[in-house]
KEKE-3310 file (N, C-alpha, C; in steps of 0.2 Angstrom, whole numbers, plus 5000, padded with zeros to 4 digits):
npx = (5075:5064:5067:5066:5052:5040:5027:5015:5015:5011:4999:4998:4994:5002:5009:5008:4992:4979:4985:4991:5006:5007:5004:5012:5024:5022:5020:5036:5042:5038:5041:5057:5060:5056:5063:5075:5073:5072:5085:5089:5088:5075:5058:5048:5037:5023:5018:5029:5031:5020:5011:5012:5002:5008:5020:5021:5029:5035:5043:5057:5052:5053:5068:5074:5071:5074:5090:5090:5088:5099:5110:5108:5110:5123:5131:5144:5142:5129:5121:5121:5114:5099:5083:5068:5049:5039:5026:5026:5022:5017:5031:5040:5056:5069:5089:5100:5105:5095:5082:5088:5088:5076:5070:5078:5074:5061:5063:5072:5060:5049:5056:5056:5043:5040:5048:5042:5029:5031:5034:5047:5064:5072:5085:5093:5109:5117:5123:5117:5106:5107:5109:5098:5089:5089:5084:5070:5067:5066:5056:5040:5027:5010:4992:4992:4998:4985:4979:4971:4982:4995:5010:5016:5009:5004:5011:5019:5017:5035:5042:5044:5062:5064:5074:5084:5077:5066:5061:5062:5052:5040:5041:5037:5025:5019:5017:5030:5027:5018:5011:5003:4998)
npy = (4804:4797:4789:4800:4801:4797:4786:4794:4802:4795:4798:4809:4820:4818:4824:4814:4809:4806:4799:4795:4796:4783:4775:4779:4775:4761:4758:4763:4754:4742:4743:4744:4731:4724:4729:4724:4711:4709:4712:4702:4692:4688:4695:4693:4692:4699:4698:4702:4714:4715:4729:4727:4728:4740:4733:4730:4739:4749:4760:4754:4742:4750:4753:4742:4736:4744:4744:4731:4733:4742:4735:4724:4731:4732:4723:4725:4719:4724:4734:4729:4718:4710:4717:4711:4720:4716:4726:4735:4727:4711:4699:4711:4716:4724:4733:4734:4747:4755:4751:4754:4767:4770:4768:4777:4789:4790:4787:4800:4808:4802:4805:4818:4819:4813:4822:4835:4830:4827:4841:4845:4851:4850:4844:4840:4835:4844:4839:4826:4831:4836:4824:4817:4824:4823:4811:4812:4820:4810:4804:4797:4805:4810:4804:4792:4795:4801:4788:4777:4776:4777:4780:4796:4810:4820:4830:4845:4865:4871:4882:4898:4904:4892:4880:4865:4855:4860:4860:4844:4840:4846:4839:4827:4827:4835:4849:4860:4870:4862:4861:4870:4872)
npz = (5139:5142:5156:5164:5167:5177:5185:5188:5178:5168:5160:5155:5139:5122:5109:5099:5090:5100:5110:5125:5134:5139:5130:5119:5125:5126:5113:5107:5116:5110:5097:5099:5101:5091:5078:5084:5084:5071:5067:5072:5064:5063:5065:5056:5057:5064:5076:5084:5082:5090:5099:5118:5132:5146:5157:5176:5178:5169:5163:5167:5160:5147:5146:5145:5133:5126:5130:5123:5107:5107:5107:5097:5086:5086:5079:5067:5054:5053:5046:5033:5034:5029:5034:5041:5038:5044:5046:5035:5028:5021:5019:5017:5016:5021:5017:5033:5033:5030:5036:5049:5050:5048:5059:5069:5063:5067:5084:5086:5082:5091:5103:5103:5107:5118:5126:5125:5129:5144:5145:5144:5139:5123:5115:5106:5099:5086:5077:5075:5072:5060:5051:5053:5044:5029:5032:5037:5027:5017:5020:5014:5008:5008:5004:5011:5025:5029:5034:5048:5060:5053:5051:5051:5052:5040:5032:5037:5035:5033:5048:5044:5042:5049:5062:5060:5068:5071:5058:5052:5062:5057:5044:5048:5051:5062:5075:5080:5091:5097:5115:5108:5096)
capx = (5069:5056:5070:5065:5044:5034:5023:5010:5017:5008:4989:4999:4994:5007:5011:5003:4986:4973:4989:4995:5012:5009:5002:5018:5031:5019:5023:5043:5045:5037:5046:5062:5058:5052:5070:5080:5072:5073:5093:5095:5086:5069:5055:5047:5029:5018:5017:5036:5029:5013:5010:5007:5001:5012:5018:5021:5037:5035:5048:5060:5052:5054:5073:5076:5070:5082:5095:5089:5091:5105:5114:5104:5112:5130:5136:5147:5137:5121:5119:5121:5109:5091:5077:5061:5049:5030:5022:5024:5018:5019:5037:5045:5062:5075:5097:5101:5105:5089:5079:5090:5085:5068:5072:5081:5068:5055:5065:5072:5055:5045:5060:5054:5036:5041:5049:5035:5024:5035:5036:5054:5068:5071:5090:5098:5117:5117:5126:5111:5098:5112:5111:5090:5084:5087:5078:5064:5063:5065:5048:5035:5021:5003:4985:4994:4997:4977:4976:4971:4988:5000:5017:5016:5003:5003:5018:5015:5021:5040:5039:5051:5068:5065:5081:5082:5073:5057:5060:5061:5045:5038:5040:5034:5018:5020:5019:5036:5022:5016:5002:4999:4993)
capy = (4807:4792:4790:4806:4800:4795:4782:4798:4804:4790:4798:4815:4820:4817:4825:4809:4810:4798:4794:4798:4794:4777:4772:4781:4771:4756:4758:4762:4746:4737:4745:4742:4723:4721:4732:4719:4706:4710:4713:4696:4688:4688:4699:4693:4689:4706:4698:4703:4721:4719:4732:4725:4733:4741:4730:4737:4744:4752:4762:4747:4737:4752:4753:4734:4736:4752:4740:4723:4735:4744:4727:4721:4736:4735:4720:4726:4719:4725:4738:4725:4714:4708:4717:4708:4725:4716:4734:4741:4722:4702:4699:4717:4717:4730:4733:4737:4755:4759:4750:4757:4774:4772:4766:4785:4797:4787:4788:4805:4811:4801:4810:4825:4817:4811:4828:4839:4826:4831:4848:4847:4853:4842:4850:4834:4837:4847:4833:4820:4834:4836:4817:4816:4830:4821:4806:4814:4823:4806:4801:4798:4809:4807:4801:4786:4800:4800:4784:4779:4770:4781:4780:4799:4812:4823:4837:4853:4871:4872:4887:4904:4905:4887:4874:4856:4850:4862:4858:4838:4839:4848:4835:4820:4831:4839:4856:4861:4871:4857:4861:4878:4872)
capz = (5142:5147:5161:5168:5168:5184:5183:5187:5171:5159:5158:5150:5133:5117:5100:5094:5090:5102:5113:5130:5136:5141:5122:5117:5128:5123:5105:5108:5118:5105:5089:5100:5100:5085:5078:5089:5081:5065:5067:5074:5056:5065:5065:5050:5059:5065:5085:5088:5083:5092:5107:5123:5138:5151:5164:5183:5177:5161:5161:5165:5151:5142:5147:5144:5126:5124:5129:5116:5103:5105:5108:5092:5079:5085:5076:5062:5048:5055:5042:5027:5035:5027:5043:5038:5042:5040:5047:5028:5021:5020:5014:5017:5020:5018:5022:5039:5035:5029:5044:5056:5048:5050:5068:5068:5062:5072:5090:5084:5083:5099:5111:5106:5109:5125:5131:5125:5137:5149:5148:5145:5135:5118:5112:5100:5095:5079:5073:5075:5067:5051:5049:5051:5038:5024:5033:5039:5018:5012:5023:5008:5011:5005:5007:5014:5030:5033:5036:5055:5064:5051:5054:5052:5050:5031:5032:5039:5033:5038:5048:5039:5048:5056:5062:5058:5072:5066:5050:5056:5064:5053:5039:5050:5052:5068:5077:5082:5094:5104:5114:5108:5090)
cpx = (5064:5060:5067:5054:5044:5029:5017:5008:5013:5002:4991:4998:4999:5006:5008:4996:4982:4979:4992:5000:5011:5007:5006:5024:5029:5023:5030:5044:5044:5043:5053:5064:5058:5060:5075:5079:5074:5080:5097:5093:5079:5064:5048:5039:5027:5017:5022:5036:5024:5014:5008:5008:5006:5012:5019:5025:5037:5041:5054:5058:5054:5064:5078:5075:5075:5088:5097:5093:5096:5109:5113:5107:5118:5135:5138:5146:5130:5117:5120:5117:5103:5087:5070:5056:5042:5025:5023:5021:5021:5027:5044:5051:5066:5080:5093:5100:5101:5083:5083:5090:5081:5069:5074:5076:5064:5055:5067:5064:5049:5050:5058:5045:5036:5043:5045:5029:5025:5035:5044:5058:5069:5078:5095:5104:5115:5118:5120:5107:5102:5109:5103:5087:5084:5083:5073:5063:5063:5059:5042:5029:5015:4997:4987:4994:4992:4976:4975:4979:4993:5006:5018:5011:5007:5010:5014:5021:5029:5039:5046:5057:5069:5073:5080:5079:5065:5058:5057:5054:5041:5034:5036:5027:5016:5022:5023:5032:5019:5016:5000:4993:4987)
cpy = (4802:4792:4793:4807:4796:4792:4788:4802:4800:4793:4804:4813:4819:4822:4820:4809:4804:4795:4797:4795:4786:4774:4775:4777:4763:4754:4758:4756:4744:4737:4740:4733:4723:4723:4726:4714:4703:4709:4706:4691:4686:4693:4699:4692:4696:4703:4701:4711:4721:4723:4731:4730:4734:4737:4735:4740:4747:4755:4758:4744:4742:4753:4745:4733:4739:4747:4733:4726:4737:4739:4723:4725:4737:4730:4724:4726:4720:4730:4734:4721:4714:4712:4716:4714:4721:4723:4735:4732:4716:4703:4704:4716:4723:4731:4734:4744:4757:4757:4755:4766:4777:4772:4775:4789:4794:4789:4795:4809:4811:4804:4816:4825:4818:4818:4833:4837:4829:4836:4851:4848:4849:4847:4842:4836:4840:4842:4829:4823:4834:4832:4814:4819:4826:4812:4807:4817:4813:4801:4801:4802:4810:4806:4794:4788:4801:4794:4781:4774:4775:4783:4790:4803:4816:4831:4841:4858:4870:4881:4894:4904:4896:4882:4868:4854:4855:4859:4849:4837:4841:4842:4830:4824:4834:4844:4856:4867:4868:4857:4866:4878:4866)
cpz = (5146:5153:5167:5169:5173:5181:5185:5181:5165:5157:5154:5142:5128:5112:5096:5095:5094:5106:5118:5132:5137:5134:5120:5119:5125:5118:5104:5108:5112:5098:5091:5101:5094:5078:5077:5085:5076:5063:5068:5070:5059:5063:5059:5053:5062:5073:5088:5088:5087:5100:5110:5127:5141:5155:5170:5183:5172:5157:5163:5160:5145:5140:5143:5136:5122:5122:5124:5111:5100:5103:5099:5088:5082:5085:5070:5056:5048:5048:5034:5028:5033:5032:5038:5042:5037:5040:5039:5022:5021:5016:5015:5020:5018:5020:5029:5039:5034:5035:5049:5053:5051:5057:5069:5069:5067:5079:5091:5089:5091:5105:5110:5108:5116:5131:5131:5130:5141:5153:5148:5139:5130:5114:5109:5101:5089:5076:5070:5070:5059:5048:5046:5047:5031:5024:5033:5029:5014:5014:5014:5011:5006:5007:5012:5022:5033:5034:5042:5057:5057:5055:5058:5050:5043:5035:5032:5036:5037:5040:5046:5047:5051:5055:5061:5062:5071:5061:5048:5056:5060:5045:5040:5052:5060:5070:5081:5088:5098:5108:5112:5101:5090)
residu = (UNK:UNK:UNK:UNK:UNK:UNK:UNK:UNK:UNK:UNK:UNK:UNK:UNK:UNK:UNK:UNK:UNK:UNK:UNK:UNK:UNK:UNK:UNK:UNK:UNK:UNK:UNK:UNK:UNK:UNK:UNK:UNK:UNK:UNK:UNK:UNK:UNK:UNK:UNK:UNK:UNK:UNK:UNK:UNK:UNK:UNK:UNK:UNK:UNK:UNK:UNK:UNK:UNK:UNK:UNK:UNK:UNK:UNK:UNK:UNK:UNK:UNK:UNK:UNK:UNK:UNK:UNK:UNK:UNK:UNK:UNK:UNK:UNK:UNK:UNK:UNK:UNK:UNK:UNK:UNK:UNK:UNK:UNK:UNK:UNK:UNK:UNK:UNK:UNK:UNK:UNK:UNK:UNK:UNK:UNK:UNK:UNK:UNK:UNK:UNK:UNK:UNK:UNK:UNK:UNK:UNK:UNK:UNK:UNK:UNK:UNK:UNK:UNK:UNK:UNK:UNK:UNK:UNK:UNK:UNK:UNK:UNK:UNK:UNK:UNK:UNK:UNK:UNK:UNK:UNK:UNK:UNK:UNK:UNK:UNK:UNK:UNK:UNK:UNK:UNK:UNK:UNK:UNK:UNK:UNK:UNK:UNK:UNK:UNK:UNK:UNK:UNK:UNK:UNK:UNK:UNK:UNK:UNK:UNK:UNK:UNK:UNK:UNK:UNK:UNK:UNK:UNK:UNK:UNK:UNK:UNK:UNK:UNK:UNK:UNK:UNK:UNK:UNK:UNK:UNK:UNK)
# end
């Protein structure tokens, strides 16, 4: 999806609250750093997450991040590996397969952030949305959800009849509606 954004594209609105697309790609690149890092026995310090501003290329820097990471979760034993992940707290580490989860629901969710910016179509593989429903149900959800910079906002009603990718949004606190509600 970012691919498919124009640097005129950055001032549009997001699904994230207080954030237009370029404070949306901001925060991707960074996660995608701070991910990479994490996978290569780094990331233990809170500057390799912090998000910096766009350079003149954004979506190149946001491309080049894409590629850190991917690169970064496709050793072998990546998923058995220690990701020191300060964002949740001095110390925190946790497996591979459970970072690279969170990594999942996260990017998961910002593509459909990004294509709703857009105005564009957001259609996963079935396969993908299978895989992320019991990620996104196993999001903890709480007062910890009001708090400002939240990973995710407080779970919304699922809506009757809805597919995994409402029900997804849903859970991470977002209207499968987006901009109507």
């Amino acid at each position: 999806m970012v691919k498919l954004a124009r640097p005129e594209d950055l001032g549009r609105p997001t699904p994230c609250v207080g954030w237009d697309l370029a404070a949306l790609l901001a925060h991707m690149t960074a996660q995608h750093h701070g991910f990479a890092a994490s996978a290569g026995g780094g990331g233990a310090s809170l500057d390799e997450w912090r998000v910096r501003s766009l350079g003149t290329e954004p979506m190149a820097d946001y491309a080049e991040a894409s590629e850190r990471v991917i690169a970064a979760f496709a050793p072998d034993d990546v998923l058995t590996r220690m990701f020191a992940l300060p964002e949740f707290g001095e110390g925190v580490r946790v497996p591979g397969r459970q970072a690279i989860s969170f990594h999942f629901i996260d990017y998961l969710a910002h593509g459909w952030d990004v294509a709703r910016s857009l105005g564009l179509p957001f259609d996963p593989p079935e396969e993908l949305l299978r895989l992320a429903v019991p990620v996104a149900e196993a999001v903890p959800d709480g007062e910890r959800r009001l708090i400002p910079g939240a990973a995710f906002a407080p779970r919304r009603p699922t809506p009757d009849g809805a597919g995994p990718l409402a029900r997804i949004l849903a859970l991470l606190g977002r209207s499968p509606s987006w901009p109507a509600s």
